[in-house]
N, CA, C and O atoms as a printed pandas DataFrame, in Angstrom:
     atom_number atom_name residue_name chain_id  residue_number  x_coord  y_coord  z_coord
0              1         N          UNK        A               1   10.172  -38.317  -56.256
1              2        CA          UNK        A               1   10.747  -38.833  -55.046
2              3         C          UNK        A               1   11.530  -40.107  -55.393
3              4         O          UNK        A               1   11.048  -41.009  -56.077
4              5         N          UNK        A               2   12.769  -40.122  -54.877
5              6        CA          UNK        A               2   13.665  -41.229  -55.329
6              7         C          UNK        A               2   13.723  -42.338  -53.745
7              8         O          UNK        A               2   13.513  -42.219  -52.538
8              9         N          UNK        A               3   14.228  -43.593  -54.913
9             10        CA          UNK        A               3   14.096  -44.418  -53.138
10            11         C          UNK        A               3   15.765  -44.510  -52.947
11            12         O          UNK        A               3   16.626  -44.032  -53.686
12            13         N          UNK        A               4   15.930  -45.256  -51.754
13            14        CA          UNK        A               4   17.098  -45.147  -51.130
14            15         C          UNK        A               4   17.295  -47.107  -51.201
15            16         O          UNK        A               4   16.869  -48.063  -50.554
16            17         N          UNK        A               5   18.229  -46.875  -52.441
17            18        CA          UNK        A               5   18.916  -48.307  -52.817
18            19         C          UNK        A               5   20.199  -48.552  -52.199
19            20         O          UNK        A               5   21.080  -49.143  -52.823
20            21         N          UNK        A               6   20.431  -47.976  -50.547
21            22        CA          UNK        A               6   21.748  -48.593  -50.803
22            23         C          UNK        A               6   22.274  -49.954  -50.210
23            24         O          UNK        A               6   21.887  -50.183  -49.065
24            25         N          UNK        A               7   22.999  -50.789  -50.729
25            26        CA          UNK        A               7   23.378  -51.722  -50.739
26            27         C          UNK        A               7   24.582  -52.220  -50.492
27            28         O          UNK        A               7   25.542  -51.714  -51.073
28            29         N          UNK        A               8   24.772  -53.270  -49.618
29            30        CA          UNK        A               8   26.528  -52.998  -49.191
30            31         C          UNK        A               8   27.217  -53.935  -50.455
31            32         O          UNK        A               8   26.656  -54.975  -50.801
32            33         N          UNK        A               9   28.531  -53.454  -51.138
33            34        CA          UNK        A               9   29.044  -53.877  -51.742
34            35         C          UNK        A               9   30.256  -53.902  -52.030
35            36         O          UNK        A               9   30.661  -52.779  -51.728
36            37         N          UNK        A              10   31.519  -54.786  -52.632
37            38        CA          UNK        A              10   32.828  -55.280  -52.640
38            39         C          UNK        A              10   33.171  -55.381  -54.013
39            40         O          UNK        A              10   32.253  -55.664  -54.783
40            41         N          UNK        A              11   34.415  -55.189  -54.514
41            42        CA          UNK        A              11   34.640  -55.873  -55.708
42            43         C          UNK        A              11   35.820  -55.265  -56.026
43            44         O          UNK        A              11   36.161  -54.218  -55.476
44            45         N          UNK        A              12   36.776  -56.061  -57.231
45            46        CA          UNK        A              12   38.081  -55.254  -57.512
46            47         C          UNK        A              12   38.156  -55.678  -59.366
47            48         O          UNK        A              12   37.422  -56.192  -60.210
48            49         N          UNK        A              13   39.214  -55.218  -59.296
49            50        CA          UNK        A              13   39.269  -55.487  -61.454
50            51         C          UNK        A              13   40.924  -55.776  -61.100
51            52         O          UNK        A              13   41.813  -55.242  -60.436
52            53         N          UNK        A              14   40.773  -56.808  -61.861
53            54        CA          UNK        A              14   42.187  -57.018  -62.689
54            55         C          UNK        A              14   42.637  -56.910  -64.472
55            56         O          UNK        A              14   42.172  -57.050  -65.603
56            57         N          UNK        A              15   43.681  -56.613  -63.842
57            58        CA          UNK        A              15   44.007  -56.437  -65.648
58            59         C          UNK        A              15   45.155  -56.520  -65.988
59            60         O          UNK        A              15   46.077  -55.858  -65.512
60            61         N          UNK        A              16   45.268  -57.667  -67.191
61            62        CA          UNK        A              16   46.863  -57.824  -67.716
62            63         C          UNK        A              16   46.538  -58.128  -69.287
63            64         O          UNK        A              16   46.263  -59.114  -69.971
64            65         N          UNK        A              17   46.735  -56.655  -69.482
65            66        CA          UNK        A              17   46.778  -56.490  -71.268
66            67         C          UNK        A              17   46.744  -57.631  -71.975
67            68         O          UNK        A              17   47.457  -58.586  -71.669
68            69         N          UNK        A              18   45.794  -57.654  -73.137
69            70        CA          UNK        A              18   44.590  -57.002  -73.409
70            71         C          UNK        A              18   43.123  -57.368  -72.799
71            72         O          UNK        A              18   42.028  -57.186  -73.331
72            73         N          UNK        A              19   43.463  -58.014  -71.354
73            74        CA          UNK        A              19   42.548  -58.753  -70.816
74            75         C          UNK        A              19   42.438  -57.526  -69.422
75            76         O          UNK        A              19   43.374  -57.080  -68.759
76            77         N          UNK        A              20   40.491  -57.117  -69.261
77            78        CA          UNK        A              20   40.319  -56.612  -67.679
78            79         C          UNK        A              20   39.081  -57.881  -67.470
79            80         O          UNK        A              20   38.374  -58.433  -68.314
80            81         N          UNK        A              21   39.152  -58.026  -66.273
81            82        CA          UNK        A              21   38.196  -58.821  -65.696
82            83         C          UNK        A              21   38.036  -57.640  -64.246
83            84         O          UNK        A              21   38.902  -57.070  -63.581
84            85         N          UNK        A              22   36.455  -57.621  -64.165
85            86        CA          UNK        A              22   36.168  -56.689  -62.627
86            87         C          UNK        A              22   34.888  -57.317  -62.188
87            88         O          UNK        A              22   33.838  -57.421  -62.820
88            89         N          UNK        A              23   35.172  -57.702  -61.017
89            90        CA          UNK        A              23   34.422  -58.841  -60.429
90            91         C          UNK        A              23   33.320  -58.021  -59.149
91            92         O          UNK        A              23   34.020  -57.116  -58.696
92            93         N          UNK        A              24   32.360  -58.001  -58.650
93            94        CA          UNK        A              24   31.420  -57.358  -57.607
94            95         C          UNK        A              24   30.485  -57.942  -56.918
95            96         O          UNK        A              24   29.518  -58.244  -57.618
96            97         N          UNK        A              25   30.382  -58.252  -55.693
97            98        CA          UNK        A              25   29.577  -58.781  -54.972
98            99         C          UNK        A              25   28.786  -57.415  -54.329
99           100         O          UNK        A              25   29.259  -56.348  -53.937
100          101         N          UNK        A              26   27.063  -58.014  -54.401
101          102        CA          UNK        A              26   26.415  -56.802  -53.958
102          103         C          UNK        A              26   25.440  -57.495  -52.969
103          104         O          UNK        A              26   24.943  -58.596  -53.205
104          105         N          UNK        A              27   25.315  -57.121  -52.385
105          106        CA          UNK        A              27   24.359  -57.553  -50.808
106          107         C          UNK        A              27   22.790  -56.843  -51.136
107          108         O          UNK        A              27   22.721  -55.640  -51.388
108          109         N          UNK        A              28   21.697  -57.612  -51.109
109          110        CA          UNK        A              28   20.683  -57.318  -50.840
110          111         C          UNK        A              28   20.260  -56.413  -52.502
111          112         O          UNK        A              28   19.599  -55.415  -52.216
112          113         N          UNK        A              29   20.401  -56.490  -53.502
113          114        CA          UNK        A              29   20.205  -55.877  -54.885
114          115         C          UNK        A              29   18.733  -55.435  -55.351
115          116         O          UNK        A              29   17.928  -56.222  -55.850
116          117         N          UNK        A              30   18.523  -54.270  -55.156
117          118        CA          UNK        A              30   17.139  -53.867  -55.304
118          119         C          UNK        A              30   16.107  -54.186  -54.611
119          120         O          UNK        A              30   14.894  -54.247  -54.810
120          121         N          UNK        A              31   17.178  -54.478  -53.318
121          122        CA          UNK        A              31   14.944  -54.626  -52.261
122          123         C          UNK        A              31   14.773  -53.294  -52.467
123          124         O          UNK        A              31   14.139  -53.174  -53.516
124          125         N          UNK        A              32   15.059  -52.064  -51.920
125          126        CA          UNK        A              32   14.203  -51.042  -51.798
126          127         C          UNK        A              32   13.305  -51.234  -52.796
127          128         O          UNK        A              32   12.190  -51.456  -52.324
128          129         N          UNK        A              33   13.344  -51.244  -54.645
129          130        CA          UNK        A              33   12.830  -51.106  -55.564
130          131         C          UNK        A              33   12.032  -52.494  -55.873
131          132         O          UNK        A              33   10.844  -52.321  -56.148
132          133         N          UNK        A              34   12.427  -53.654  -55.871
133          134        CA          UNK        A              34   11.767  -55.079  -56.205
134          135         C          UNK        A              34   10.940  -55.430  -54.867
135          136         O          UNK        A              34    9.814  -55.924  -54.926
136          137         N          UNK        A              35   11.442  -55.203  -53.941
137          138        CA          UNK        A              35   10.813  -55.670  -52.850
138          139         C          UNK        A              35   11.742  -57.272  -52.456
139          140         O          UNK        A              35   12.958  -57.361  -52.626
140          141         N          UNK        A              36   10.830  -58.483  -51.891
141          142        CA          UNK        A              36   11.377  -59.687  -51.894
142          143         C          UNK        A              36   11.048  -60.815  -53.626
143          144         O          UNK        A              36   10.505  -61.919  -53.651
144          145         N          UNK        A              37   11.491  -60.180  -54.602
145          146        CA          UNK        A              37   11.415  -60.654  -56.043
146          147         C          UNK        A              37   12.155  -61.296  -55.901
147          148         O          UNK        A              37   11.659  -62.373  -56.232
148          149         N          UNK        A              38   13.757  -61.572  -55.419
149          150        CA          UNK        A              38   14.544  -62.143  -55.247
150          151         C          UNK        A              38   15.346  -63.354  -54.244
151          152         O          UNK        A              38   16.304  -64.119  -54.141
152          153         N          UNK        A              39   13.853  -62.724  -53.501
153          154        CA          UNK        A              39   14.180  -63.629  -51.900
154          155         C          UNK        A              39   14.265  -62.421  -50.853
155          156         O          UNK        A              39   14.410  -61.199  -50.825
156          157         N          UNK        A              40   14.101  -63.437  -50.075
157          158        CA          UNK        A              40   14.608  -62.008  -48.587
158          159         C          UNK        A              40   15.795  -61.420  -48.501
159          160         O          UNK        A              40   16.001  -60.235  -48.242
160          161         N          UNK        A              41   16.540  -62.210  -48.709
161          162        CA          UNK        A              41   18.130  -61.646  -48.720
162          163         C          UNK        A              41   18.580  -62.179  -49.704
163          164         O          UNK        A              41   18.538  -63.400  -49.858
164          165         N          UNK        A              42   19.168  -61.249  -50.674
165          166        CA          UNK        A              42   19.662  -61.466  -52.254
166          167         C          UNK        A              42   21.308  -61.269  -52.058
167          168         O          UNK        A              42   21.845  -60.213  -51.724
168          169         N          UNK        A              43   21.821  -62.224  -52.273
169          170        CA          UNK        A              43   23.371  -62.077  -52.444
170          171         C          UNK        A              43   23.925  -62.336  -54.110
171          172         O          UNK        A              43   23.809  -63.426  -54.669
172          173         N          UNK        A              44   24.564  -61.060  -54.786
173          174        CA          UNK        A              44   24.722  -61.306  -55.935
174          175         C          UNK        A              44   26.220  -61.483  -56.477
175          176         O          UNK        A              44   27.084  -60.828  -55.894
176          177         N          UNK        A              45   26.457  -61.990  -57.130
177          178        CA          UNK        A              45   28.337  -61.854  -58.148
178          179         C          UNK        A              45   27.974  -61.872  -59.529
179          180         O          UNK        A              45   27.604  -62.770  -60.285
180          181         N          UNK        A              46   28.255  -60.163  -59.714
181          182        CA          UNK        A              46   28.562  -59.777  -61.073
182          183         C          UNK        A              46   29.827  -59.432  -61.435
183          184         O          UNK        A              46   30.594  -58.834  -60.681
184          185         N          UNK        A              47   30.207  -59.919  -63.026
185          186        CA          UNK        A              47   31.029  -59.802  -63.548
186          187         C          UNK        A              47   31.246  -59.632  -64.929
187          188         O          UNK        A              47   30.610  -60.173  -65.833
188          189         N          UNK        A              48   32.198  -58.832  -65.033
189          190        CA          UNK        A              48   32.395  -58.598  -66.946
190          191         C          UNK        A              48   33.784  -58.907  -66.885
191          192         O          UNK        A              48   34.608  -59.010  -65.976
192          193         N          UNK        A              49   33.805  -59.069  -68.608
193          194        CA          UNK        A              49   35.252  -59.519  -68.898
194          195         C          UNK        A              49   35.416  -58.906  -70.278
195          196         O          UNK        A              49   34.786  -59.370  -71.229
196          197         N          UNK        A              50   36.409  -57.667  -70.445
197          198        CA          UNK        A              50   36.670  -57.174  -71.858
198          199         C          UNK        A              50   38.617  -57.416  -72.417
199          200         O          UNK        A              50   39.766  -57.213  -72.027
200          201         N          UNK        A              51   37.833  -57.971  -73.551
201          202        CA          UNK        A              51   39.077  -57.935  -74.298
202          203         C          UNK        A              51   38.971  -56.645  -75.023
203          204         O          UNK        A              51   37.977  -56.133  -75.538
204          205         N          UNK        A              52   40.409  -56.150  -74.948
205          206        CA          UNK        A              52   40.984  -54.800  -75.941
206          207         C          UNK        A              52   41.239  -55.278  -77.541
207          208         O          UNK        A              52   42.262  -55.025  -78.177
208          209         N          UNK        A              53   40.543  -55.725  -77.839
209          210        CA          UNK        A              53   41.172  -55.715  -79.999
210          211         C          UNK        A              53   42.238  -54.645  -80.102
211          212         O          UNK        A              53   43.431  -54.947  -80.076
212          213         N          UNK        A              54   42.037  -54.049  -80.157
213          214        CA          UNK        A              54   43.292  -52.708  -80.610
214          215         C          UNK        A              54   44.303  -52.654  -79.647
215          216         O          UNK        A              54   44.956  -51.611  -79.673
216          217         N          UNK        A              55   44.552  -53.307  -78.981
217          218        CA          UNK        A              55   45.627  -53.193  -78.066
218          219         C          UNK        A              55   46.988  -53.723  -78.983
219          220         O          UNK        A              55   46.981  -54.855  -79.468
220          221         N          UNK        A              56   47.966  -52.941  -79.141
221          222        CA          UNK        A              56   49.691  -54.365  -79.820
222          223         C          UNK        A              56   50.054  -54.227  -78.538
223          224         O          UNK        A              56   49.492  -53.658  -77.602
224          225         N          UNK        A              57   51.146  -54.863  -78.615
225          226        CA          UNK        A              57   52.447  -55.412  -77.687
226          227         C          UNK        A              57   52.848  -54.571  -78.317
227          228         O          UNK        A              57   52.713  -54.590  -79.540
228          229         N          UNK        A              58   53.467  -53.573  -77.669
229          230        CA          UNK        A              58   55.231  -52.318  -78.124
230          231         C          UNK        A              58   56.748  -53.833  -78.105
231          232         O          UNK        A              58   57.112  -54.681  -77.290
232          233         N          UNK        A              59   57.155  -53.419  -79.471
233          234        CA          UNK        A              59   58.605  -53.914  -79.632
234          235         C          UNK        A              59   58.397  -55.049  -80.320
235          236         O          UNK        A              59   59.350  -55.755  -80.650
């Protein structure tokens, strides 16, 4: 039996070679599963940031 994590959430990615950045705000993050571990109301901002190595510039 699975639980029901859902969570309201936002976020977008940018990207300007060889750089993405994608940014996400998530509302309430694992109460179904943690319970209040986090507080009563958990407001989160996750983010990654990848550089491409192998990327050239053409020309």
């Amino acid at each position: 039996m699975g639980l029901d994590e859902s969570s309201e959430t936002g976020g977008l990615s940018i990207r300007f070679r060889p750089v993405m950045i994608d940014i996400v705000y998530v509302h309430n993050l694992g109460i179904a599963r943690f319970g209040n571990l986090f507080g009563t109301n958990s407001n989160s901002l996750i983010a990654t940031f990848i550089y491409n190595y192998a990327w050239r510039k053409k020309g």
